[in-house]
Legacy VTK file of the C-alpha trace (Angstrom):
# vtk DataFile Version 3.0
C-alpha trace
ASCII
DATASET POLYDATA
POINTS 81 float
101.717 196.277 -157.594
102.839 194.961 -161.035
102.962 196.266 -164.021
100.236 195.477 -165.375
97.765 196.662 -162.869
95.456 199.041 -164.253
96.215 197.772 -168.102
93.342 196.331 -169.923
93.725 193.124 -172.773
92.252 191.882 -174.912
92.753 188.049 -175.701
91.790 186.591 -179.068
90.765 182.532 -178.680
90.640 183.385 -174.732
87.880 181.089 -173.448
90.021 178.114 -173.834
93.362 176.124 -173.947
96.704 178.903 -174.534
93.940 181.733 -175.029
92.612 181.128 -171.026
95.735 180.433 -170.093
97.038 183.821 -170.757
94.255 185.522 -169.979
94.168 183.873 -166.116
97.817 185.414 -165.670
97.004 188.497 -167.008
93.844 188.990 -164.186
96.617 187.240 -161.798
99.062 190.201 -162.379
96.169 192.848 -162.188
94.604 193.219 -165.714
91.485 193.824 -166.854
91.244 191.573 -169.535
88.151 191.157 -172.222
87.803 187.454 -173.770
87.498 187.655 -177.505
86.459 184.406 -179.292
83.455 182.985 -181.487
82.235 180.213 -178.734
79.484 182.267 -176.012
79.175 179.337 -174.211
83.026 178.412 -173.221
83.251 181.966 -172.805
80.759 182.407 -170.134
82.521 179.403 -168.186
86.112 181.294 -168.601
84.560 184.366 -166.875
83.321 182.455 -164.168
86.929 181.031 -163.658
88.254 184.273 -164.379
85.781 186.527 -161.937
85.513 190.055 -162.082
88.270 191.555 -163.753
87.308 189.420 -167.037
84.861 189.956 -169.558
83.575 188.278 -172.819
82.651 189.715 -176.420
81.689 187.475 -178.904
83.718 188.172 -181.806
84.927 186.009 -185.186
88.379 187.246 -185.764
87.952 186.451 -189.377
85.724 189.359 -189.493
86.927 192.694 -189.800
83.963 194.200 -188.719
83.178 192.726 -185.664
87.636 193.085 -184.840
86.353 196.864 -184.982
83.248 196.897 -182.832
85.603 194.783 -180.180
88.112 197.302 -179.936
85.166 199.966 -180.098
83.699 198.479 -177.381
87.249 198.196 -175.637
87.846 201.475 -175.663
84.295 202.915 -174.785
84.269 200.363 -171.720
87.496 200.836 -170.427
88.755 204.016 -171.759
91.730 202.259 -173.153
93.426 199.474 -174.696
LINES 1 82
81 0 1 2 3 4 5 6 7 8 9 10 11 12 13 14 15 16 17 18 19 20 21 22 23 24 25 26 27 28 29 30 31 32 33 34 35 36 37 38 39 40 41 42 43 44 45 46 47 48 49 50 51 52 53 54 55 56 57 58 59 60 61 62 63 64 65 66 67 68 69 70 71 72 73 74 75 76 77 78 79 80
C-alpha cells in the first residue's frame, strides 16, 4: 500500500496533457482523484482511461464560484479532500 491510498485529489486542467498525466499516477498509486476542467467532453474520455477511481466536475477555474461548489462537492462525495 502507498501512501496515497485512501487520499482523494483533485486535479485542475486534468482531462488532458500534464493535468491527465498526473491524475493517471495518482489512481496508479491508489487515489481517488476528481478531474476538474471546463472541457465535458475530454473529460468523459479521461475517466474512461482513468476507470473507477476517477471522476469529472465541470468547473472554470476562473470562477470562484464554481472553485467552491467543486470542493463542496469534494467534500460531500468523499468526505475529504
Amino acid at each position: 500500500m502507498t501512501e496515497l491510498a485512501g487520499k482523494v485529489a483533485i486535479v485542475t486542467g486534468g482531462s488532458a496533457g500534464i493535468g491527465l498525466g498526473i491524475a493517471a499516477g495518482l489512481v496508479r498509486e491508489g487515489a481517488k482523484v476528481v478531474l476538474a476542467d471546463i472541457d465535458e467532453a475530454t473529460g468523459q474520455q479521461a475517466l474512461a482511461a482513468l476507470g473507477p477511481s476517477a471522476s469529472f466536475w465541470r468547473t472554470d477555474v476562473a470562477d470562484q464560484q464554481q472553485l467552491r461548489d467543486l470542493v463542496d462537492h469534494v467534500a460531500s462525495a468523499h468526505g475529504r479532500l
